[in-house]
C-alpha positions in Angstrom: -2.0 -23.4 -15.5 -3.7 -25.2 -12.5 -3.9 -23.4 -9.1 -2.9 -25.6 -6.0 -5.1 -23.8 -3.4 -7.6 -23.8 -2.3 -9.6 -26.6 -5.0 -7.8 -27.1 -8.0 -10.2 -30.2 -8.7 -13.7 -29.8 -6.5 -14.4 -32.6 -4.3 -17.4 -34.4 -5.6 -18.9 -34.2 -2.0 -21.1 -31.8 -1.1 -21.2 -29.1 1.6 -23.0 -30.4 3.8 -21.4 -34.0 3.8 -18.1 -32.2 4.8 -20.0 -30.6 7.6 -21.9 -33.8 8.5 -18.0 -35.6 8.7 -16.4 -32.8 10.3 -19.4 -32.6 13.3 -19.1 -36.6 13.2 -15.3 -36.1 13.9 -14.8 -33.9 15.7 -17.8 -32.5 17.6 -18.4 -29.3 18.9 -15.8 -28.0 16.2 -17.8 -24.7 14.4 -18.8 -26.4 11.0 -21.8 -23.5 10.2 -19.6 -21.8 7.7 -19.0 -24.8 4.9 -21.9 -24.7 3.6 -21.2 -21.1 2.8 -17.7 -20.9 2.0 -17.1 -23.9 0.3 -19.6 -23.4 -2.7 -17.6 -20.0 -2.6 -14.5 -21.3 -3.4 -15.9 -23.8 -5.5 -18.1 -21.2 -8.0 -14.9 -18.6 -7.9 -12.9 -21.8 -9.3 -15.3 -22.3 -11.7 -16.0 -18.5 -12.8 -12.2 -18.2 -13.2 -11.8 -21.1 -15.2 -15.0 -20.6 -17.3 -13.7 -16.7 -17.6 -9.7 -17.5 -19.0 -11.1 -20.1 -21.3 -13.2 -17.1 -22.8 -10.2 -14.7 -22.6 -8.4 -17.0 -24.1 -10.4 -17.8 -27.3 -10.7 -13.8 -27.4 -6.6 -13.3 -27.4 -7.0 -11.3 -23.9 -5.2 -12.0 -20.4 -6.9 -11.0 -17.6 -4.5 -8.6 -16.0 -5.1 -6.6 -19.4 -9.1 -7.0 -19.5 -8.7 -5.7 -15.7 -7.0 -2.6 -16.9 -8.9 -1.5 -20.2 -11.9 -2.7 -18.3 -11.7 0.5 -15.8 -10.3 3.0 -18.5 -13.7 2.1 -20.7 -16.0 2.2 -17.2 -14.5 6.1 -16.8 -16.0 7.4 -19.3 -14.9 9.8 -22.3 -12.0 10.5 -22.2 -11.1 6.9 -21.1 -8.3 8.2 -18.8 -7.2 7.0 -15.5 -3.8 7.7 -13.3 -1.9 4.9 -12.6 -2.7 5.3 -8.9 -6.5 5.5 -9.4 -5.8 2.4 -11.0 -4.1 0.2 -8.5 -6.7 1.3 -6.5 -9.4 0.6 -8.8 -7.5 -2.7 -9.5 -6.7 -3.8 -6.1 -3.4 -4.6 -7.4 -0.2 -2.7 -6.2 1.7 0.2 -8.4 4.5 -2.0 -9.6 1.7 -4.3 -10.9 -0.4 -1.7 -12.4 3.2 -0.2 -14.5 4.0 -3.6 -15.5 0.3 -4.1 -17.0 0.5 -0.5 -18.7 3.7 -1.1 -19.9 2.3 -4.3 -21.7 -0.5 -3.0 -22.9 1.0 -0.1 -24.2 3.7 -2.1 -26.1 0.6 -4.0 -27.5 -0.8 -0.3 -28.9 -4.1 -0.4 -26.5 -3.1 2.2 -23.9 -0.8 5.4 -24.0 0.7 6.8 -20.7 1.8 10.7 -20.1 2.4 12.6 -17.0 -0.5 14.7 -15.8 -0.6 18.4 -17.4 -1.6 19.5 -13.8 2.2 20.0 -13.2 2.4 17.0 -10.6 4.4 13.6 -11.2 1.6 11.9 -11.9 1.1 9.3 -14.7 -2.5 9.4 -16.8 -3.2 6.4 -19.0 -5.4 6.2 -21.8 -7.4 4.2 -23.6 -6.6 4.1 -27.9 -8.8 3.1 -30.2 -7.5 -0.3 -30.6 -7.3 -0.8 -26.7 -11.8 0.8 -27.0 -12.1 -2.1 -29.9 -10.6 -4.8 -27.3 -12.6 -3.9 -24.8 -15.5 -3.8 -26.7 -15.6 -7.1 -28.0 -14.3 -8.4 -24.9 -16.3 -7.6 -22.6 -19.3 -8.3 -24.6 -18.4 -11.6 -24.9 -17.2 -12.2 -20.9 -20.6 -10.9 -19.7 -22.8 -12.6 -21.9 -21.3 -15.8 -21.0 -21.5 -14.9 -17.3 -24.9 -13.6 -17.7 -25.2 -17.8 -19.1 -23.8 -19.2 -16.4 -26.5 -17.2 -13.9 -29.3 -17.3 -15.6 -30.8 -20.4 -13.6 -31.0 -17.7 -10.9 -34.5 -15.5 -11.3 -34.2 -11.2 -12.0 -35.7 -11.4 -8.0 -32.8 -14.6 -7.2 -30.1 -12.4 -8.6 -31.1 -9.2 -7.0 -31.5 -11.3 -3.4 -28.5 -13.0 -4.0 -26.3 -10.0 -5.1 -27.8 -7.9 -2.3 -26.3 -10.7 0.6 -23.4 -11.3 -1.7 -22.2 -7.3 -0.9 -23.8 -7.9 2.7 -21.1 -10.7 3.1 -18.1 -9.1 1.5 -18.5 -5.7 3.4 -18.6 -7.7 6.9 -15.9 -10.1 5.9 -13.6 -7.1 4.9 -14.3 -5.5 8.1 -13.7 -8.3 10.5 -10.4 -9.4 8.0 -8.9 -5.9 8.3 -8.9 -5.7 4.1 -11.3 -2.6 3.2 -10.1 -2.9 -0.4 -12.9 -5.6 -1.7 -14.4 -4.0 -4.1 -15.2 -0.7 -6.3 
């Protein structure tokens, strides 16, 4: 499934010849940020791509790695309420019962209501949901650990360091404090 926005197919061009046009055209116009934000856009598309293709060869969506993802990352018992999820997820709570629901019918996840007494729904992790996850994310990272590796241990660090730097100050100034867990 192709997405429409923002770059379905990169422009060959680079950054800095759209700046260069843009300044050309229409001087004075603020131009700084395309050298930032479109290689952005244009490494997300390719990430994304790169990372369904080796979802897909696995048998895994990524609405489903999302979830089984953060019930591994929590640790023994592998248990998570459906609202730490969405916010874990960043998706909303009708998204986060609709990816339970399929999960669970696929036999990787069971969902209860918290023993605390509260209306709370805890979902967990079965063995055949660990087994997924397992594999899966063995293979997603080692591909993505590929795709960096032209970056040095001292590039990444840098790079993941102004990468956070970025995000935190574009959350603020957006309004969207959700980014990131």
């Amino acid at each position: 499934m192709a997405d429409s926005y923002p770059l379905d197919t990169p422009s060959p061009y680079p950054a800095a010849e759209i700046a260069r046009a843009w300044q050309r055209e229409r001087p004075g116009t603020p131009t700084d940020s395309i050298e930032i934000v479109t290689p952005l856009w244009r490494l997300a598309k390719l990430f994304a791509d790169d990372r369904r293709r080796v979802l897909a060869d696995a048998g895994v969506d990524p609405a489903t790695l999302d979830l089984l993802s953060v019930l591994r990352r929590a640790g023994a018992p592998y248990e998570v309420s459906t609202r730490e999820l969405s916010r874990r997820t960043l998706v909303t709570a009708g998204a986060i019962s609709q990816r339970v629901a399929r999960a669970e019918d696929a036999g990787l996840v069971t969902r209860r209501t918290a023993d605390d007494g509260s209306r709370a729904v805890v979902v967990t992790l079965t063995a055949a949901g660990h087994d997924l996850i397992e594999r899966t994310v063995d293979q997603v990272l080692t591909r993505e650990s590929e795709l960096v590796a032209s970056l040095s241990p001292t590039g990444r660090a840098q790079l993941a360091a102004q990468l956070q730097d970025l995000l935190d100050d574009v959350a603020k100034r957006t309004g969207n404090l959700r980014h990131g867990v």
